[in-house]
C-alpha positions as CSV (number, residue, x, y, z in Angstrom):
1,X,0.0,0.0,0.0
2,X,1.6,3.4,-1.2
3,X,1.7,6.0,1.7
4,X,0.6,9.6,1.1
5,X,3.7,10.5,0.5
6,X,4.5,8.3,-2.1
7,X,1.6,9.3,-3.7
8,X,2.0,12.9,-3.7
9,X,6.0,11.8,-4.9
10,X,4.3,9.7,-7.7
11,X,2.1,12.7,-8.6
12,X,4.6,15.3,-8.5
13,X,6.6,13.1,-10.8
14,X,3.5,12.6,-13.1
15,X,3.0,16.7,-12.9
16,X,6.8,17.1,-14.1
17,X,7.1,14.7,-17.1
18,X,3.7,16.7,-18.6
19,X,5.1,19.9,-17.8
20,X,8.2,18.3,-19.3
21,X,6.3,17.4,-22.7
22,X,4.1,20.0,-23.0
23,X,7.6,22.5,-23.2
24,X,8.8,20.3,-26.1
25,X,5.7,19.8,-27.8
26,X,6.3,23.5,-28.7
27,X,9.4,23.1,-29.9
28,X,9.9,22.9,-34.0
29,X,12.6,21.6,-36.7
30,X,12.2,24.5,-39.2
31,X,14.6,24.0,-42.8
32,X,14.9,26.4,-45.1
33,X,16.5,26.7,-48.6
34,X,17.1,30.1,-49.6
35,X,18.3,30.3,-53.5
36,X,18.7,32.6,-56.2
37,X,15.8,33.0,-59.3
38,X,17.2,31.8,-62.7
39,X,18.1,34.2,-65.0
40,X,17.0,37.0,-62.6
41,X,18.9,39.8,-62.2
42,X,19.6,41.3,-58.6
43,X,16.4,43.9,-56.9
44,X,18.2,46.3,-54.4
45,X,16.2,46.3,-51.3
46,X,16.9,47.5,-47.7
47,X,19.9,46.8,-46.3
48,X,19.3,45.3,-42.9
49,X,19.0,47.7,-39.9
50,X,21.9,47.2,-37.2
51,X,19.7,45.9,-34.8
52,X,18.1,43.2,-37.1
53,X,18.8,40.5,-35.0
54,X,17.8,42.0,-31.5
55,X,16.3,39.7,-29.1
56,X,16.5,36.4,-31.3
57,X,19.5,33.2,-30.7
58,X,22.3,33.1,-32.8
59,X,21.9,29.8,-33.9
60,X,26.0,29.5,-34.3
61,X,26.7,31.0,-30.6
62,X,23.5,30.3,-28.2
63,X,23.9,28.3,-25.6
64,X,20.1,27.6,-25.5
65,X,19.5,23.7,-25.4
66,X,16.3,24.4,-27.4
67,X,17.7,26.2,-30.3
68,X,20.7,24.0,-32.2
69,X,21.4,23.1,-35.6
70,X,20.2,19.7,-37.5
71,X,23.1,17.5,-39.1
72,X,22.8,17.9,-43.2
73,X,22.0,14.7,-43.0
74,X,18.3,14.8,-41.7
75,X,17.6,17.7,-44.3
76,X,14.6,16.8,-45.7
77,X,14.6,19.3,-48.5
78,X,17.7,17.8,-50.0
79,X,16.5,16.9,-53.3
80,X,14.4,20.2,-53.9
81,X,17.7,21.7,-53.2
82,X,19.6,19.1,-55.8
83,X,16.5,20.2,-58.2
84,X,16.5,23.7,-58.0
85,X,20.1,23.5,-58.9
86,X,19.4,21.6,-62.0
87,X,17.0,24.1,-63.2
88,X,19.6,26.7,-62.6
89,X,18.9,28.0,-59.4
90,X,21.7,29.2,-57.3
91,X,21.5,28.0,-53.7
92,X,22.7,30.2,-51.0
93,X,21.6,29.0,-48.0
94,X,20.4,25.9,-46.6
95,X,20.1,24.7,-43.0
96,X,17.8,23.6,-40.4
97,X,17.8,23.8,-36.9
98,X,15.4,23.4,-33.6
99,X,13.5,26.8,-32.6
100,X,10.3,26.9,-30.0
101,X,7.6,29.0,-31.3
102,X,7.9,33.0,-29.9
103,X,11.6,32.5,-30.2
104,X,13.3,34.3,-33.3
105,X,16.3,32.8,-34.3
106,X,18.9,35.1,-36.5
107,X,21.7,33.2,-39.0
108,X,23.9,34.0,-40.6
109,X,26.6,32.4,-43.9
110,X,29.9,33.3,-44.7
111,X,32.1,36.4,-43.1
112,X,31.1,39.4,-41.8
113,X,31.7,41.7,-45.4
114,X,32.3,45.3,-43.7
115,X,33.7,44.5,-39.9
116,X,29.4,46.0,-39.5
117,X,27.3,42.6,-39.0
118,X,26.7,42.0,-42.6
119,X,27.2,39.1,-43.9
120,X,26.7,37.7,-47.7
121,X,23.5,35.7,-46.5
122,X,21.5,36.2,-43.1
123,X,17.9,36.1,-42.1
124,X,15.9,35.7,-38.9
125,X,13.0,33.8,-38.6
126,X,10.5,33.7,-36.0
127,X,7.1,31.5,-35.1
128,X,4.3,32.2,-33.7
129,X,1.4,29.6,-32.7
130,X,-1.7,30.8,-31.7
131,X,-4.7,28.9,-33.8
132,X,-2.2,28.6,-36.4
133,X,1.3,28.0,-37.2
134,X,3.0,31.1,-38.4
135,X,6.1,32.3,-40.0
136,X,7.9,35.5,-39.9
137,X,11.0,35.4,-42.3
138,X,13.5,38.5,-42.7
139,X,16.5,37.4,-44.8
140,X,19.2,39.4,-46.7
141,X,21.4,38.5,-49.5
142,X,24.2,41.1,-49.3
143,X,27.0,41.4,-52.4
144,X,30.2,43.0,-52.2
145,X,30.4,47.0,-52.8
146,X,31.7,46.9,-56.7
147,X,34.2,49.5,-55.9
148,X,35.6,51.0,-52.3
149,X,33.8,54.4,-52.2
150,X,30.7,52.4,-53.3
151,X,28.3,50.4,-50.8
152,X,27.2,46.4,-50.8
153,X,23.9,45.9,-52.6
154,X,21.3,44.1,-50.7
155,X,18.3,41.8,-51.5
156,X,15.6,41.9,-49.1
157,X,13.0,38.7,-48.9
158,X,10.5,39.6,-46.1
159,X,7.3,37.9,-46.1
160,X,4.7,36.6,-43.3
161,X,3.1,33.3,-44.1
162,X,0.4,30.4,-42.2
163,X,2.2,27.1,-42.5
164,X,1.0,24.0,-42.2
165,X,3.5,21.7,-40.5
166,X,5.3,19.4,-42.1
167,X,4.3,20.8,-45.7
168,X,6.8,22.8,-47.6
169,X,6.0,26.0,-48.5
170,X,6.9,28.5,-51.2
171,X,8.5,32.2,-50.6
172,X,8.9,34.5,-53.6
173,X,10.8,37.2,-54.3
174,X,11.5,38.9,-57.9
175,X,15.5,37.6,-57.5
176,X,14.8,35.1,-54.5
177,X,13.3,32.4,-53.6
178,X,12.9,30.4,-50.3
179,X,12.0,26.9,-49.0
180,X,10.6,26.6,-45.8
181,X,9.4,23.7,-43.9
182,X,8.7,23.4,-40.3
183,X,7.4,20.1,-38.4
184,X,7.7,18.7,-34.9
């Protein structure tokens, strides 16, 4: 016969591993494939702002146990990244990583191009779950100043967007293009 303690030891423990499962259902594998338009020339947007990844993780530096990278080799948008290059798309970015929802996550590719925090590619994305799944993207494509009295060009691709988890979805842009899917 279990004592009261016991009992209140049993549901305490009970009480933890919900509390426990409930945090990680929240949790999400977003992947995203961020690639060039073919034959599309380059559409000067915004540069982004110096504070443009305030208050989200640095995927590469956070020491947050819920926000890491996923190995390239449980990518699961491999092969629309193989055939986006075959129809002579130009991919820039590709990576995936664990984010919980109301957590924006910044990253960045390649080295800083001005000393500044600009870098050839870098985005943050955040998500929101209230009835539905939702995506805020923010990413930059930034290319070398042609000259040293001129300033890098940027491409802007900022869009909000519903998602349905685990279904890829489309991002447009006149010179960009992204892939994003996000599951559990």
């Amino acid at each position: 016969m279990k004592t009261p303690v016991s009992r209140l030891h049993a549901m305490l423990f009970l009480l933890m591993c919900s509390v426990t499962s409930l945090a990680s259902a929240q949790d999400y594998i977003v992947e995203v494939v961020l690639f060039t338009q073919p034959s599309s020339r380059i559409v000067a947007g915004p540069a982004p702002e110096l504070d443009w990844k305030a208050d989200a993780a640095e995927l590469d530096s956070t020491t947050r146990s819920n926000v890491r990278p996923i190995d390239d080799s449980r990518h699961r948008l491999a092969n629309e990244a193989r055939k986006l290059s075959a129809q002579g798309s130009r991919i820039l970015f590709h990576q995936a990583w664990t984010q919980p929802a109301g957590t924006p996550v910044a990253v960045t590719k390649g080295e800083d191009l001005t000393g500044f925090d600009l870098y050839p590619v870098q985005g943050v994305v955040s998500l929101s779950r209230d009835n539905t799944l939702e995506a805020n993207v923010a990413f930059w494509v930034n290319h070398e100043a042609a000259s040293m009295d001129s300033e890098p060009v940027s491409e802007r691709l900022k869009q909000s967007r519903r998602l349905r988890p685990d279904e890829v979805h489309y991002l447009d842009h006149q010179s960009l293009g992204m892939l994003i899917i996000v599951s559990r």
